[in-house]
C-alpha positions as CSV (number, residue, x, y, z in Angstrom):
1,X,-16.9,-29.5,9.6
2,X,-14.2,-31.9,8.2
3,X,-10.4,-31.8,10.2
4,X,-8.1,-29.3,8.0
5,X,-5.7,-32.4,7.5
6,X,-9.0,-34.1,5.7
7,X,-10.0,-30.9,3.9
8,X,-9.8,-30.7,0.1
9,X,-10.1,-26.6,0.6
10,X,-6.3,-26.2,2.2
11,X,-5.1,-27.4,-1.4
12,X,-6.1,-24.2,-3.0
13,X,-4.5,-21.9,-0.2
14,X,-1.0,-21.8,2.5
15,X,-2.0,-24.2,4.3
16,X,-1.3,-26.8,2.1
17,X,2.6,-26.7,3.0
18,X,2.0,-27.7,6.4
19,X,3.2,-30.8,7.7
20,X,0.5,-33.2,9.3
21,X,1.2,-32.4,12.6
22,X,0.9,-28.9,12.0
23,X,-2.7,-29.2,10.4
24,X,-4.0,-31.5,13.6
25,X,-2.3,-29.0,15.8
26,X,-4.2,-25.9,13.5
27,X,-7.5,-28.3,13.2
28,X,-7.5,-28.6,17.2
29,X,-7.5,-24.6,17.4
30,X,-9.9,-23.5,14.8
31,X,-13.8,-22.5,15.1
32,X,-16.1,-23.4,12.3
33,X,-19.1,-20.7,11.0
34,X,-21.6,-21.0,8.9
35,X,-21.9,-16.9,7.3
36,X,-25.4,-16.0,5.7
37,X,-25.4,-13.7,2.7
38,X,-25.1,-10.4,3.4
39,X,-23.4,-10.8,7.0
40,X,-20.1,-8.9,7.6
41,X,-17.3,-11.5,8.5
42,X,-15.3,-8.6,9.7
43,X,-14.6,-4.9,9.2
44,X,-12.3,-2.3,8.3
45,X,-10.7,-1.2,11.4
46,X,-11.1,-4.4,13.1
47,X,-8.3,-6.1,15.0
48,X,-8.4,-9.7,13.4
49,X,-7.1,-12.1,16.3
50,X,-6.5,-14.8,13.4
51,X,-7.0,-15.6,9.6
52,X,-10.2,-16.9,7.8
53,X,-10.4,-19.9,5.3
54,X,-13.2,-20.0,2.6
55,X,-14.9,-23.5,2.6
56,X,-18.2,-22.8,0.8
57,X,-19.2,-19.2,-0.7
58,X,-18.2,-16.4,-1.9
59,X,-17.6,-12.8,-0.1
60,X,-16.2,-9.1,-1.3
61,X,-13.8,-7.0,0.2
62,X,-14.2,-3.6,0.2
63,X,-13.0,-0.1,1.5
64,X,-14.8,3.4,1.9
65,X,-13.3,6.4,0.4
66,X,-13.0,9.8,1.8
67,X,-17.0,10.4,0.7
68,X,-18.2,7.3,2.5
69,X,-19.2,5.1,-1.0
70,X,-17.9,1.5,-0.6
71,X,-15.7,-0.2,-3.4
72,X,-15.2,-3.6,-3.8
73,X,-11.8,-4.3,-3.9
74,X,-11.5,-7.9,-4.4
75,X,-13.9,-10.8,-4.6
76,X,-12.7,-14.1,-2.1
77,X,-14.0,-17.7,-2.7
78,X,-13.5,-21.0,-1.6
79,X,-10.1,-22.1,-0.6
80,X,-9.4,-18.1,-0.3
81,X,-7.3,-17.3,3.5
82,X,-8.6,-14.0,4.6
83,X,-6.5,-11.4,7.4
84,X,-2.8,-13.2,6.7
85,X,-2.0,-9.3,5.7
86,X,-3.0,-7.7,9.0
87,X,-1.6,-10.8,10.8
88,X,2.0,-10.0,9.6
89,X,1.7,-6.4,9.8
90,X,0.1,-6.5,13.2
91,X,-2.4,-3.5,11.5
92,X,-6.1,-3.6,11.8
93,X,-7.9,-4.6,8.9
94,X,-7.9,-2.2,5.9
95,X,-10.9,-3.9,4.2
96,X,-14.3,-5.3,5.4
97,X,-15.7,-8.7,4.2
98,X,-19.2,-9.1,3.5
99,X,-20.5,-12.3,2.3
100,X,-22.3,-12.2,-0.9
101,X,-23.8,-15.9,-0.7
102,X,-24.2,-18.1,2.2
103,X,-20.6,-19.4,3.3
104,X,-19.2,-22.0,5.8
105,X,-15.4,-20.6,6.9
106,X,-13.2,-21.6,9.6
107,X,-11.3,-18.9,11.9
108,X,-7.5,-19.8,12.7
109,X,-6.4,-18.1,16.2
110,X,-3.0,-15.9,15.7
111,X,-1.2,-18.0,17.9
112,X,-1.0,-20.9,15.6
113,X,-0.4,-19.5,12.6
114,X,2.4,-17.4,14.3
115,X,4.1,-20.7,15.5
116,X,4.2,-22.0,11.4
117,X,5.1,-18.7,9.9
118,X,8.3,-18.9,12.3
119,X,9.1,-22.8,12.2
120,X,7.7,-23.3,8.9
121,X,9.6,-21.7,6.2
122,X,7.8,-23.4,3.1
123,X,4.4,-22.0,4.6
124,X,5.9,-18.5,5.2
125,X,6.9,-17.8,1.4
126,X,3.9,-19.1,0.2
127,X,2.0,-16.6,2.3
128,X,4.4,-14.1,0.8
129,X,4.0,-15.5,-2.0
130,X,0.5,-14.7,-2.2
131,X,0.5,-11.1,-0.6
132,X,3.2,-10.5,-3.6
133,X,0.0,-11.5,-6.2
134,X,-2.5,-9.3,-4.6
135,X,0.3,-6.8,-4.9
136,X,0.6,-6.8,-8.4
137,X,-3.7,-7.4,-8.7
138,X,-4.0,-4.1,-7.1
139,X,-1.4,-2.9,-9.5
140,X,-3.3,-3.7,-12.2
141,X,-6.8,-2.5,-10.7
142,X,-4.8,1.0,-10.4
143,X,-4.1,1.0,-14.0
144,X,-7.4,-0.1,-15.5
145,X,-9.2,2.6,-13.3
146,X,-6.9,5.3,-15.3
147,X,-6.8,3.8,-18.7
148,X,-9.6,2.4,-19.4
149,X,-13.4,3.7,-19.6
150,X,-16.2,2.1,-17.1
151,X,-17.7,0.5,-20.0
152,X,-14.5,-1.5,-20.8
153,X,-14.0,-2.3,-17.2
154,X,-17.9,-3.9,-16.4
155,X,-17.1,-5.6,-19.9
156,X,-13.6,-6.7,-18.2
157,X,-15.5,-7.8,-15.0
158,X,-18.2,-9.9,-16.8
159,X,-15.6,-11.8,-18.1
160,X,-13.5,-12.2,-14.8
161,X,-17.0,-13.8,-13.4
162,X,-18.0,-15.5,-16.4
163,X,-14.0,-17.2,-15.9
164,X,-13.7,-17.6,-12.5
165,X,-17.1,-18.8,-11.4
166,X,-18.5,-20.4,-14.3
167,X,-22.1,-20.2,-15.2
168,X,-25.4,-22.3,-14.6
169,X,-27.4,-25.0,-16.6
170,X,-29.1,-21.8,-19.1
171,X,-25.9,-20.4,-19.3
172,X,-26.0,-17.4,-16.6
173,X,-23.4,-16.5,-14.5
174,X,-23.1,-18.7,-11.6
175,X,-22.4,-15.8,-9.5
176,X,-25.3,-13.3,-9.3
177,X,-23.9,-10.2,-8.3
178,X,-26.2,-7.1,-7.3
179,X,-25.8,-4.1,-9.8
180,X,-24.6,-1.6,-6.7
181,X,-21.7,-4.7,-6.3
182,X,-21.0,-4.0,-10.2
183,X,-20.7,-0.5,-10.2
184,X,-18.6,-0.6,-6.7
185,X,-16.4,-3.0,-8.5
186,X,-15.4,-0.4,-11.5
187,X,-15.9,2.6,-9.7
188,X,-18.8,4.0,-10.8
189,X,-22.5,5.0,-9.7
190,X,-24.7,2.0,-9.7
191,X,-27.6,4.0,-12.2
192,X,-24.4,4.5,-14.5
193,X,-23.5,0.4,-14.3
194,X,-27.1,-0.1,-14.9
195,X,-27.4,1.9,-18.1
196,X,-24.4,0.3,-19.7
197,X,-25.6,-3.3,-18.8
198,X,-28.5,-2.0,-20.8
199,X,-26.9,-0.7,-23.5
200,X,-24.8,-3.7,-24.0
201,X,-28.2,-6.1,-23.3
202,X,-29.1,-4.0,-26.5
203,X,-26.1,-4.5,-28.5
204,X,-26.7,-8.1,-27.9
205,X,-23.1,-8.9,-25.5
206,X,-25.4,-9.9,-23.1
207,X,-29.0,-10.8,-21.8
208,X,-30.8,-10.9,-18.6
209,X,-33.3,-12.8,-16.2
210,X,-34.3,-10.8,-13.1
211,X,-30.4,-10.2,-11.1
212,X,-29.2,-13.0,-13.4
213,X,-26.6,-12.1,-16.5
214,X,-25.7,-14.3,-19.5
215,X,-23.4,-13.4,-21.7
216,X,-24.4,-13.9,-25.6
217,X,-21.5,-12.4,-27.4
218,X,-17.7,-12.9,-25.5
219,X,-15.6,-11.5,-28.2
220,X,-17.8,-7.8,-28.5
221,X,-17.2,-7.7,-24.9
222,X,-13.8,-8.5,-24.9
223,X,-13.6,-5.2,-27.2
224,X,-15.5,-3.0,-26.1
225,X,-14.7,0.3,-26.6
């Protein structure tokens, strides 16, 4: 694993407002860990003793309601920081990370991030910074729950994965998502997700090989009713 003052990753998270010395300092702390798909980085209720940076993968957070059923409640990926919330709270976790494909991530102790968050004012509002978007994220998640239909919202989440992880030589999504992570993800049972993937497979918006999606027709799914 590279030396965080060497890695290209920090450029996408906090860490990038650190001065040198801070990042050797950091690099000289952290452990490196290579996560197979499926394992649980951490879980809700969990007292994280540091924060997590995304070098490779990708992993969901989710939380169980009242009823036990798991929903996803955001999707992390490389360059994403992981536990800065509970770290500043001083809570346990609220959410548990699974990871969905094999991942490398490093683990930063408390200590050191502690020491830049207090001597390192660029690095402590862009940590705020960042809590303040997942804010507003969750803001929106809570209005597309109420307003719009499960239909629009696995047509809305398609898209988010089409955008955000791009898709493969044929043209399927480059991340393959199980159908129980796309009904967690809208809030809704997985036989209902997989009966409106069909029916939109039929309509033509998308088509299908094994787990794998491809989307035929983005402007249908963009208005979907």
């Amino acid at each position: 694993m590279s030396k965080c003052e060497h890695c290209i990753v920090r450029q996408f998270n906090s860490l990038k407002t650190l001065t040198r010395d801070e990042l050797v300092r950091v690099s000289a702390c952290k452990t490196s860990k290579v996560i197979k798909k499926g394992d649980i980085i951490f879980k809700e209720g969990d007292a994280l003793n540091g924060i997590y940076c995304i070098r490779e993968g990708v992993c969901k957070l989710t939380k169980l309601s009242e009823n036990g059923k798991e929903q996803v409640v955001k999707l992390s990926v490389k360059g994403g920081m992981m536990g800065q919330r509970s770290l500043v709270s001083g809570e346990h976790s609220n959410l548990t990370a699974v990871a969905i494909n094999d991942m490398q991530i490093c683990f930063i102790p408390k200590q050191e991030i502690l020491i830049d968050l207090q001597k390192n004012v660029a690095f402590s509002m862009d940590v705020l910074k960042r809590m303040a978007q997942d804010l507003r994220e969750s803001d929106d998640s809570i209005v597309n729950m109420a307003q719009k239909t499960v239909k629009q919202r696995l047509a809305q989440t398609l898209l988010y994965v089409e955008r955000n992880f791009a898709t493969d030589q044929e043209g399927y999504l480059a991340l393959t998502l199980s159908r129980d992570d796309y009904a967690s993800i809208v809030g809704t049972a997985t036989e209902s997700a997989i009966r409106i993937l069909s029916q939109f497979k039929k309509a033509g918006l998308i088509s299908t090989k094994g787990k794998q999606i491809r989307i035929e027709n983005e402007y249908a799914l963009m208005h979907v009713e």
